[in-house]
Legacy VTK file of the C-alpha trace (Angstrom):
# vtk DataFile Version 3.0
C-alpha trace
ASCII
DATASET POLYDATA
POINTS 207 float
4.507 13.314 -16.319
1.648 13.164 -19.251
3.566 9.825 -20.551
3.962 8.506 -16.948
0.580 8.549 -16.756
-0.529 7.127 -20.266
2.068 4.639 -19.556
0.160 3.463 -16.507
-2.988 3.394 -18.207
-1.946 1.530 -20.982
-0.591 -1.355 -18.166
-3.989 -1.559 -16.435
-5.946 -1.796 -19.748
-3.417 -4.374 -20.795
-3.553 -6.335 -17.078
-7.657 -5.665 -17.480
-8.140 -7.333 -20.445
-5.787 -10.233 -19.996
-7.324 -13.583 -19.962
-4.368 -15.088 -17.835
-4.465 -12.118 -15.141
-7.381 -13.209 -14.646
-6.519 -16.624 -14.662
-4.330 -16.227 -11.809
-6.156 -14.705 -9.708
-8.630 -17.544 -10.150
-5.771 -19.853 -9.751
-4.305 -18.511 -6.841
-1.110 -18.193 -8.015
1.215 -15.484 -7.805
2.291 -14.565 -11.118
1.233 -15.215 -14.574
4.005 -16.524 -15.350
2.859 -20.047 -13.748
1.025 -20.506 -16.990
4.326 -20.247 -19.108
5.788 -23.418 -17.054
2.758 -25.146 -16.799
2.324 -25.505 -20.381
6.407 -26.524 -21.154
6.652 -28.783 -18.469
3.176 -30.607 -19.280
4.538 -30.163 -23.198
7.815 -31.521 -22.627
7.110 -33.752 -19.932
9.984 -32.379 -17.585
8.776 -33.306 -13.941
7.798 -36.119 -12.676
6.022 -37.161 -9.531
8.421 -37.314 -6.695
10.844 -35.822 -8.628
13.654 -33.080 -7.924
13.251 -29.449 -9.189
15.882 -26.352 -8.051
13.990 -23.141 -9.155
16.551 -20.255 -10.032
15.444 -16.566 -9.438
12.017 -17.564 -7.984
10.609 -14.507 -5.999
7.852 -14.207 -6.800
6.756 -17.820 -6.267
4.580 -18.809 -9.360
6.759 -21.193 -11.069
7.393 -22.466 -8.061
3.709 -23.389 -7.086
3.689 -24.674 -10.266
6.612 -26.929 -9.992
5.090 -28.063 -6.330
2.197 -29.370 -7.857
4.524 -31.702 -11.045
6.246 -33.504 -8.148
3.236 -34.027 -5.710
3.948 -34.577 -1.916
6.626 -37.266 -2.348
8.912 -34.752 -4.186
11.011 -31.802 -3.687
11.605 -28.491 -4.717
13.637 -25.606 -3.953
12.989 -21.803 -4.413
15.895 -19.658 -4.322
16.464 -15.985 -5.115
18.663 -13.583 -3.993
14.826 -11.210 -2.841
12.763 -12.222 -0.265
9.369 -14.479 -0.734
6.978 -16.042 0.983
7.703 -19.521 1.140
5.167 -21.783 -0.806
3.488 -24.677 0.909
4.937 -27.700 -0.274
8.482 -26.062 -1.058
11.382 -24.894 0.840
13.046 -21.448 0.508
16.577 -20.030 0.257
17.079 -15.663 0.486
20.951 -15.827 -0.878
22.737 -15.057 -4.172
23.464 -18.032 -6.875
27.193 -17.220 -6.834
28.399 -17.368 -3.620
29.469 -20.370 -2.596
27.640 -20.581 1.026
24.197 -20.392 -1.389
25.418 -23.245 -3.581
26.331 -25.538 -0.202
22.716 -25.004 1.414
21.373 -25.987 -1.689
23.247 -29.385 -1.868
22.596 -29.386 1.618
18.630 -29.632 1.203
19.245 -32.474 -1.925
21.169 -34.336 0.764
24.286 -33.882 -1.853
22.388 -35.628 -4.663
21.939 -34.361 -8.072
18.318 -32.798 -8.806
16.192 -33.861 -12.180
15.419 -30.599 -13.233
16.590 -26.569 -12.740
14.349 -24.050 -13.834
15.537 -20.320 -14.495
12.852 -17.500 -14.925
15.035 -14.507 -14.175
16.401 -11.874 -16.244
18.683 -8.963 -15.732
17.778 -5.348 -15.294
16.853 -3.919 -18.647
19.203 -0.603 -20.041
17.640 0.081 -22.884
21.243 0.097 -24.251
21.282 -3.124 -26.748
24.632 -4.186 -26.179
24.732 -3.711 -22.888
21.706 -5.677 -22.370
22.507 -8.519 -24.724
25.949 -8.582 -22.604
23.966 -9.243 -19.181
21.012 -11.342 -20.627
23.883 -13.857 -22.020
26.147 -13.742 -18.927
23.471 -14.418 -16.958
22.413 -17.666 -18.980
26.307 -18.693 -18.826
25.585 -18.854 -15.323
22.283 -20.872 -15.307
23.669 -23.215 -17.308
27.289 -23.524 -15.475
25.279 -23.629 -12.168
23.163 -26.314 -13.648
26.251 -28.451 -14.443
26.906 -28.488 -11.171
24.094 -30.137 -9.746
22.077 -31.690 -12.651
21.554 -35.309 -12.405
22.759 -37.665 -15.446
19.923 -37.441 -18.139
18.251 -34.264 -16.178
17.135 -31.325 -17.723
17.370 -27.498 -17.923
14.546 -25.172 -18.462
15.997 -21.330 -18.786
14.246 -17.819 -20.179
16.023 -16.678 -22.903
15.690 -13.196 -25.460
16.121 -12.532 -29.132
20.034 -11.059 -29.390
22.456 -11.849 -32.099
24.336 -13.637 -29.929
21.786 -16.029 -28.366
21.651 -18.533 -31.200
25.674 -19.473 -30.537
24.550 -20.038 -26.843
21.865 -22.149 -28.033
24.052 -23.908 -29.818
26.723 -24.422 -27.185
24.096 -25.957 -25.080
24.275 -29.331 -27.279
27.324 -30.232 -26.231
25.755 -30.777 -22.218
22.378 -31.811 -23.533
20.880 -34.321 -25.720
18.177 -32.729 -27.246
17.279 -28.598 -27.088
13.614 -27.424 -27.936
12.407 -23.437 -28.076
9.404 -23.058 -26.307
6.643 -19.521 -27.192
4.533 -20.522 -24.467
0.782 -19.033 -25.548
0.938 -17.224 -22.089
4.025 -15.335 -23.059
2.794 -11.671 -24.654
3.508 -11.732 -28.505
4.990 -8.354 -28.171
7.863 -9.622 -25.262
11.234 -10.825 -27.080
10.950 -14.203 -24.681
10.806 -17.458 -24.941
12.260 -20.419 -23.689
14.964 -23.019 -23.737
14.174 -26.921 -23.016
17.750 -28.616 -22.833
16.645 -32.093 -21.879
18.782 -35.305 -21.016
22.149 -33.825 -19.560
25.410 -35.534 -20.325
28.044 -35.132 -17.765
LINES 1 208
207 0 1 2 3 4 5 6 7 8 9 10 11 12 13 14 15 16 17 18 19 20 21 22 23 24 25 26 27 28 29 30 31 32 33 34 35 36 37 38 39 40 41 42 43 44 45 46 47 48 49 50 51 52 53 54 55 56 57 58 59 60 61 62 63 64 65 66 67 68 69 70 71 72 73 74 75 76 77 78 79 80 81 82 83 84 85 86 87 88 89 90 91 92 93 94 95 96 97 98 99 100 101 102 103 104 105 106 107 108 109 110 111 112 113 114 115 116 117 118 119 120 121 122 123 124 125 126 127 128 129 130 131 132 133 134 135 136 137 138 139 140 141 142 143 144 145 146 147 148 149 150 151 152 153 154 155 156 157 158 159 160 161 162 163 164 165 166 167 168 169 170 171 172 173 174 175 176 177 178 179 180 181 182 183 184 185 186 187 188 189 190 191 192 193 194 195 196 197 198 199 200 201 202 203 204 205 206
């Protein structure tokens, strides 16, 4: 119970004195995490206005904002995750799961069955603690990103996915240049030093 509790107090000190908690709140968005894609996509120029953008695992809505604002009113975007969210203004919303095929028709449904400019992935799978267990899921669920991706990026589009530190993530990396054109890492100055993140750009996809 004693390390429940200093556990807890170490996360409000650490939410306390965090610039971009406070940032946030400021901003109105809903999770600091909005910073992280704000400062790739305005790095690496991924949206453009009236552009297309499918946002993978998006509860709780932050990229999402984020990615409402890159393609102004004349764009679209997409939020799906398999938890419920409030829909954000400017977006539309799907509750379903990635891998089931009824979730993958509704979302070529709302593209009109066109290919979208950019898919963004901010999930990540339940942590074990166990290494290779969790280096199993974190890289089978980025084989699915990027296979999902395949199936709906638009010739020259790009992929934008959350990534961790495991032996085997540098041979995924690597696989990713035969789809893509160019591949950037990304330590967005948002992302906590301490967290094992960071992210992959894979820009101008080759079908």
């Amino acid at each position: 119970m004693a390390s429940r509790r200093s556990t807890t107090k170490n996360w409000l000190r650490r939410q306390a004195t965090d610039p971009y908690v406070k940032q946030r709140i400021k901003a109105g968005y809903r999770s600091r995490a909005a910073f992280k894609l704000k400062e790739i996509l305005s790095r690496d120029r991924l949206a453009r206005p009236a552009g297309t953008i499918l946002d993978l695992g998006a509860s709780p809505g932050g990229w999402t904002q984020v990615a409402v604002d890159a393609v102004g009113v004349k764009g679209k975007v997409l939020a799906v995750d398999i938890l419920p969210m409030e829909p954000v203004d400017g977006s539309h919303f799907i509750e379903g799961d990635c891998r089931e095929a009824d979730t993958l028709h509704k979302i070529s449904t709302f593209f009109d069955d066109r290919p979208v400019d950019l898919v963004i992935s901010d999930m990540a799978p339940n942590i074990t603690g166990i290494r290779d267990v969790d280096e199993a899921n974190f890289l089978e669920l980025a084989d699915f990103v990027q296979n999902f991706a395949t199936k709906l990026l638009a010739p020259g589009g790009s992929m934008l996915i959350k990534l961790f530190h495991f032996p085997g993530t540098d041979d995924y990396i690597r696989g990713l240049r035969n789809s893509y054109s160019s591949i950037a890492r990304r330590k967005p100055d948002s992302s906590r030093r301490t967290s094992r993140e960071f992210y992959v750009v894979a820009k101008g996809f080759k079908i």
